[in-house]
Backbone as CSV, one residue per row, in Angstrom:
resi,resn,N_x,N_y,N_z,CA_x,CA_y,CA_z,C_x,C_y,C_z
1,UNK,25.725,123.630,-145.577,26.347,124.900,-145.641,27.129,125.068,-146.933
2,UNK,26.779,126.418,-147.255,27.947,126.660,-148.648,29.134,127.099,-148.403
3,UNK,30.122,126.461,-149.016,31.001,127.263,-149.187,31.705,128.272,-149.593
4,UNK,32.301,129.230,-149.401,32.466,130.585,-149.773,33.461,130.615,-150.533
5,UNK,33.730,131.236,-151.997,35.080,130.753,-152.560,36.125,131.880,-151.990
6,UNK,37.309,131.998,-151.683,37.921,132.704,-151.414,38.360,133.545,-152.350
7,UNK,38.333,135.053,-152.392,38.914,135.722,-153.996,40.408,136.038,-153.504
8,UNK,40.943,135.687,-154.802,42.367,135.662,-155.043,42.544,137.422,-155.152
9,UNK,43.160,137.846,-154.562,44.029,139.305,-154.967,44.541,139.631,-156.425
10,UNK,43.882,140.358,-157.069,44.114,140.192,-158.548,45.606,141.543,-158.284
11,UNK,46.774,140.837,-159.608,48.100,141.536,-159.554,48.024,142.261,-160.428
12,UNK,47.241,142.801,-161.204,46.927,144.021,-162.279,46.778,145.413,-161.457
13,UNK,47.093,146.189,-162.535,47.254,147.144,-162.367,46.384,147.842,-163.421
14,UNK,44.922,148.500,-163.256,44.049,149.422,-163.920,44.825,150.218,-164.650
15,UNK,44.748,150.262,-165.848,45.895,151.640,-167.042,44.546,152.313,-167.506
16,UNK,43.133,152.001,-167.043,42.541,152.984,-167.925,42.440,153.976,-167.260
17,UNK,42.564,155.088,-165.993,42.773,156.286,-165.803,44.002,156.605,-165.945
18,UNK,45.513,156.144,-166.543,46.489,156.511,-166.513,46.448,157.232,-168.441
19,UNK,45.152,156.089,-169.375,45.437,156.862,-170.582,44.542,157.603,-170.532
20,UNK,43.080,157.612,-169.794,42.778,159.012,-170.038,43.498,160.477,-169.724
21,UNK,44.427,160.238,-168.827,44.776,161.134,-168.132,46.235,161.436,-169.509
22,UNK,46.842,160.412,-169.798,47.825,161.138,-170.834,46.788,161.589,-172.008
23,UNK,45.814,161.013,-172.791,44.790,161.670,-173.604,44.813,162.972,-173.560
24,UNK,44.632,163.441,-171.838,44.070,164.843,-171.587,45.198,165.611,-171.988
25,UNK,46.615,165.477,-171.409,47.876,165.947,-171.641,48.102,165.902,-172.865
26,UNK,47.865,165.015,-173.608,48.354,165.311,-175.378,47.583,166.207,-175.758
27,UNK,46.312,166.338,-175.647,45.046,167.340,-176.048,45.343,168.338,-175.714
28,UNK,46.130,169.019,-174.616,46.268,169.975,-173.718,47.975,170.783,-174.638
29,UNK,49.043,169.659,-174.625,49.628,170.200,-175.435,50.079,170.430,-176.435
30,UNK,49.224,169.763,-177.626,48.295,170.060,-178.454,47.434,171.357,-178.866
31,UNK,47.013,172.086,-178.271,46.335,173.021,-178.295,47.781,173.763,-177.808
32,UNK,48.221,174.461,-176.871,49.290,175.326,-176.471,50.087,175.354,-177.590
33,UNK,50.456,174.333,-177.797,51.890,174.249,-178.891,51.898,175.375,-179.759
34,UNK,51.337,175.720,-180.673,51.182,176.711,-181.644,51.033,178.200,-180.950
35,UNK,50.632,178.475,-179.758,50.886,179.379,-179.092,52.328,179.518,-178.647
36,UNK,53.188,178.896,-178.516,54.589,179.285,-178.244,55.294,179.746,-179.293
37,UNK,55.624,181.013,-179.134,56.326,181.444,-180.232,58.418,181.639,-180.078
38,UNK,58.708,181.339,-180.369,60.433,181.792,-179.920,60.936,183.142,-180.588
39,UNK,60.988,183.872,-180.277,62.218,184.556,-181.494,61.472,186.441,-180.763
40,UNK,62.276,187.042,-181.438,61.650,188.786,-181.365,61.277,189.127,-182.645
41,UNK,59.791,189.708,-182.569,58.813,190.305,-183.686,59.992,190.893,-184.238
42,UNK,60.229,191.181,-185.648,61.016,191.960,-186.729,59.917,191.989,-187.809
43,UNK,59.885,193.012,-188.354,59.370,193.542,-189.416,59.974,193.439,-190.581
44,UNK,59.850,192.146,-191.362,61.178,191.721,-192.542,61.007,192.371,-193.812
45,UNK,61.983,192.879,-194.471,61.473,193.465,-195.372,61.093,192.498,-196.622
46,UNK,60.232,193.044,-197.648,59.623,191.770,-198.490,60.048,191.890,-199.886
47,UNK,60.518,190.861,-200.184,60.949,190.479,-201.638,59.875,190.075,-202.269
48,UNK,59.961,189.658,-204.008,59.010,189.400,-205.199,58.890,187.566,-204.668
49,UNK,60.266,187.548,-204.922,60.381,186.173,-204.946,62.056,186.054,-204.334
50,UNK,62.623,184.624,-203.814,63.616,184.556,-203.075,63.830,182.818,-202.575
51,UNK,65.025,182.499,-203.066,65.541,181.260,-202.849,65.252,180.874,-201.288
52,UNK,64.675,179.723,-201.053,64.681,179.268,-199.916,65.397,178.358,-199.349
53,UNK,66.308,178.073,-198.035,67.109,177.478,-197.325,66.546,176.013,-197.122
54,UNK,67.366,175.181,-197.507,67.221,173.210,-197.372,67.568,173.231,-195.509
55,UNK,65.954,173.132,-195.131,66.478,172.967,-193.195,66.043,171.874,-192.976
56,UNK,66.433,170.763,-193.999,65.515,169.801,-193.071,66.012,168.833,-192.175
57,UNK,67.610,168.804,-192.282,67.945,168.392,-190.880,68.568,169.055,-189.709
58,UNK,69.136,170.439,-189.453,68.922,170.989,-188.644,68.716,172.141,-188.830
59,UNK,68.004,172.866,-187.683,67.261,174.160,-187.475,68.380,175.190,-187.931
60,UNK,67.646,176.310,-189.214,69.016,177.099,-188.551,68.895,178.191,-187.587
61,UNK,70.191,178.875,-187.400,70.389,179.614,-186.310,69.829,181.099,-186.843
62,UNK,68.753,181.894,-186.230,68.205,182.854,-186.669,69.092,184.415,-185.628
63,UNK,69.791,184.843,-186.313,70.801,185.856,-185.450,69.774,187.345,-186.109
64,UNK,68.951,188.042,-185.292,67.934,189.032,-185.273,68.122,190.577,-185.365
65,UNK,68.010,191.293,-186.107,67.881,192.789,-185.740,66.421,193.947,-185.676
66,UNK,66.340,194.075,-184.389,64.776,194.521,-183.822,65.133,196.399,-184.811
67,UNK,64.083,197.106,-184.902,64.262,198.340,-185.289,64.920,199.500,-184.525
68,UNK,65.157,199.119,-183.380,65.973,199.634,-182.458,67.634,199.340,-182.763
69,UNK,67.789,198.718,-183.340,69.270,197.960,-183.591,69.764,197.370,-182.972
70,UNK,68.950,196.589,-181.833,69.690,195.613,-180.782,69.360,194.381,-181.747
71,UNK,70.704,193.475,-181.063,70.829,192.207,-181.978,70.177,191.065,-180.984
72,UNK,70.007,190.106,-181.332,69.704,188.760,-180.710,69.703,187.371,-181.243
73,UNK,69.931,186.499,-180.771,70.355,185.099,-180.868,69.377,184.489,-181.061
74,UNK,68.811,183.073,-181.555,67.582,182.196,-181.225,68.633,181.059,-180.615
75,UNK,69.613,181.168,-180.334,69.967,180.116,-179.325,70.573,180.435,-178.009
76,UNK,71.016,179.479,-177.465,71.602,180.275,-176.373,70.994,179.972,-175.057
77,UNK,71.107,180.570,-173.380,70.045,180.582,-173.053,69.091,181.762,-172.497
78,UNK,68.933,182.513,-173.449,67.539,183.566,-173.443,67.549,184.377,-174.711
79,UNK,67.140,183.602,-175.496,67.046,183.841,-177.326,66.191,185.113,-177.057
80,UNK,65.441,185.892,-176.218,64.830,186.846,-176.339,65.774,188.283,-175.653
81,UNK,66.944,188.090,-175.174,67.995,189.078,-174.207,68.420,189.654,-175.177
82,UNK,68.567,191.313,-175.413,69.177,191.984,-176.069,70.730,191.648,-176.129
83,UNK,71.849,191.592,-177.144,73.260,191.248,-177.149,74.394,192.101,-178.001
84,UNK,75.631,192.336,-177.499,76.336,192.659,-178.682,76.272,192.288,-180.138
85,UNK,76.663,192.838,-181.102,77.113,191.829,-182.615,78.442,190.772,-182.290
86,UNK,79.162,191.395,-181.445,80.203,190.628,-181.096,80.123,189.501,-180.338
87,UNK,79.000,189.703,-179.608,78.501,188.112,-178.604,77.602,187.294,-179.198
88,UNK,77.022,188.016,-180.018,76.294,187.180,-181.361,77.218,186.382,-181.937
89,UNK,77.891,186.916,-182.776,78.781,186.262,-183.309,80.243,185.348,-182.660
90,UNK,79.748,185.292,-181.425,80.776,184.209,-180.449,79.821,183.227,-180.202
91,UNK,78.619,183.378,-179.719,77.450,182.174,-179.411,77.671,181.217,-181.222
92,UNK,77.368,182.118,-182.197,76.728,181.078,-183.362,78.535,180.851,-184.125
93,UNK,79.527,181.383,-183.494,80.812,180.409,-183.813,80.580,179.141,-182.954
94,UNK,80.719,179.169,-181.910,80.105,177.764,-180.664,79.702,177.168,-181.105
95,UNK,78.002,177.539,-181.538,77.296,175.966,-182.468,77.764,175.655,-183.052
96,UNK,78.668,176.312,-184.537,78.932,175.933,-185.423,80.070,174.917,-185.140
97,UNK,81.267,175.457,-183.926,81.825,174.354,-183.792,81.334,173.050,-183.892
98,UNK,80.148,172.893,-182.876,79.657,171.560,-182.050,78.699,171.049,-183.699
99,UNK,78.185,171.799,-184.898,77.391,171.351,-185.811,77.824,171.892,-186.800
100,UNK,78.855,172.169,-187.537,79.283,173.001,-188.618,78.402,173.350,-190.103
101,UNK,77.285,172.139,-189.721,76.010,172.284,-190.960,75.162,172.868,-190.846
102,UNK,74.812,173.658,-189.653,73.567,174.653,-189.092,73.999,175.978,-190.494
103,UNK,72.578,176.182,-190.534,72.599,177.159,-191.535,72.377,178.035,-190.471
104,UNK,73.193,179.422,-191.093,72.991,180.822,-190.503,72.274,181.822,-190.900
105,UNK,71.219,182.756,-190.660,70.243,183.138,-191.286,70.352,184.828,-190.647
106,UNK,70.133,185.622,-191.230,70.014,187.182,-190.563,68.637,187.180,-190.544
107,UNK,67.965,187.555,-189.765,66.422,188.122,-189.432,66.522,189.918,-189.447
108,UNK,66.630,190.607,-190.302,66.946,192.197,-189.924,65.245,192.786,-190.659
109,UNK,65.279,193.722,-189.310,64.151,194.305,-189.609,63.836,195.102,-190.548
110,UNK,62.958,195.618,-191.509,62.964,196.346,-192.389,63.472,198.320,-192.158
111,UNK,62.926,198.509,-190.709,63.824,199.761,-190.517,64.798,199.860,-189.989
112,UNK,65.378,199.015,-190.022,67.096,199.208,-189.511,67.765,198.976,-190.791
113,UNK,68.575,200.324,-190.591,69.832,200.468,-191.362,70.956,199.320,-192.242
114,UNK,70.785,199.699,-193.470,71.692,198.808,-194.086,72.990,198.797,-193.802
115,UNK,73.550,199.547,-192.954,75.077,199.534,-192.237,74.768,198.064,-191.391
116,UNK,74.037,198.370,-190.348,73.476,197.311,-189.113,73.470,195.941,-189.559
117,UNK,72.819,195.828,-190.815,72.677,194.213,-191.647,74.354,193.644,-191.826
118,UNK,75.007,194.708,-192.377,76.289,194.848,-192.882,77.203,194.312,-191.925
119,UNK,77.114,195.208,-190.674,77.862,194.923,-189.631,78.168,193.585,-189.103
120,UNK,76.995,193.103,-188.810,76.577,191.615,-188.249,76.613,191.032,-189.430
121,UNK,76.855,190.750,-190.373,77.403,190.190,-191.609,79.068,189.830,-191.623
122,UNK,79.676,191.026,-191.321,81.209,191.365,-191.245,81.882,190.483,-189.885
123,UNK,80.768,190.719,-188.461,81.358,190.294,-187.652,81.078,188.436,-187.693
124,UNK,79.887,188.143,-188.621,79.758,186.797,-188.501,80.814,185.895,-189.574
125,UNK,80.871,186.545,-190.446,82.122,186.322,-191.332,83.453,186.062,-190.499
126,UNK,84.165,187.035,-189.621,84.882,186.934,-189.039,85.412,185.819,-188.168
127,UNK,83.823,185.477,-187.683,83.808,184.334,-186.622,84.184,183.208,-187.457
128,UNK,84.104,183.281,-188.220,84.325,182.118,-189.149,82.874,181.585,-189.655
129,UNK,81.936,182.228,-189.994,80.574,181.903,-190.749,80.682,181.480,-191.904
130,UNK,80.711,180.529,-192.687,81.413,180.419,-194.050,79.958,181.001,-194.980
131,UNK,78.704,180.875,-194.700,77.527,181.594,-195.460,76.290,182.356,-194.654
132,UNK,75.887,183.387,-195.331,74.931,183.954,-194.006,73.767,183.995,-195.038
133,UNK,72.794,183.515,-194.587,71.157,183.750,-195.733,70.525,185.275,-195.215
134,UNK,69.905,185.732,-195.616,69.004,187.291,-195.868,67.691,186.265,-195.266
135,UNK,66.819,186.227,-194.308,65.599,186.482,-194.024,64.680,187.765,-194.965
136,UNK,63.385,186.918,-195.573,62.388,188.006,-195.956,61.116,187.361,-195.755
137,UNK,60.059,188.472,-196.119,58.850,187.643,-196.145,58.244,188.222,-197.778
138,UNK,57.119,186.920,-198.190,57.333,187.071,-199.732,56.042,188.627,-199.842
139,UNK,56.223,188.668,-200.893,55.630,190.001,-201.431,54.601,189.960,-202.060
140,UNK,53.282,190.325,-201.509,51.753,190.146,-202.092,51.487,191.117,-202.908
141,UNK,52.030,191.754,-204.085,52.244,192.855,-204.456,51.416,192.796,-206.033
142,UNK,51.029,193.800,-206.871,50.339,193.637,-208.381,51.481,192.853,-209.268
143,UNK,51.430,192.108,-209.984,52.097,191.586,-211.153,51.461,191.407,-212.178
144,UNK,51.590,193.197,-213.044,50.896,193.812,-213.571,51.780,194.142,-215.072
């Protein structure tokens, strides 16, 4: 008679459906990513040419004006909620407490009023903003 060997219970644990399965998830958000957009469409008005902001260690804070003249935050929590200038400018005093190096940036739309830019300028100053940058987009124009 033969003997039968007894099989030992192997203590592994299979990882190859655990990386296909993260594979799929990186691939997955991967593709989405570039579809998320943050912020409210503005129509910026466009310069020739225009100094650009050093962000490379933190994000700055993009404080928005839609053509309607409602203002908005990119921080916070609902960067897309219409807001005072005055609650604008209490949210991005806050960060600045907690990060005093965040650059501050105006996003103002090209048909809203140069008072409106002004305003939210005055009230971010106030808050204690020590610099505010102009948002544009560059200008594809003849240079003729």
């Amino acid at each position: 008679m033969y003997q039968r060997k007894k099989r030992r219970p192997v203590g592994e644990i299979n990882v190859v459906p655990y990386i296909d399965v993260m594979l799929v998830l990186l691939i997955i958000f991967m593709a989405t990513a570039p579809l998320i957009t943050h912020g409210v469409k503005v129509d910026l008005p466009k310069m020739e040419e225009s100094d650009s902001v050093d962000t490379k260690d933190t994000p700055p804070i993009i404080a928005s004006i839609d053509a309607e003249g409602k203002y908005y935050v990119s921080i916070g929590t609902d960067p897309e909620a219409p807001m005072e200038a005055l609650d604008v400018a209490a949210v991005i005093k806050l960060q600045l407490q907690k990060n005093p190096d965040t650059p501050v940036m105006i996003k103002g739309s090209g048909r809203v009023s140069y008072q409106e830019v002004l305003l939210l300028m005055d009230f971010l100053k106030n808050a204690g903003v020590p610099s505010v940058g102009l948002m544009t987009e560059s200008f594809e124009g003849n240079k003729g």
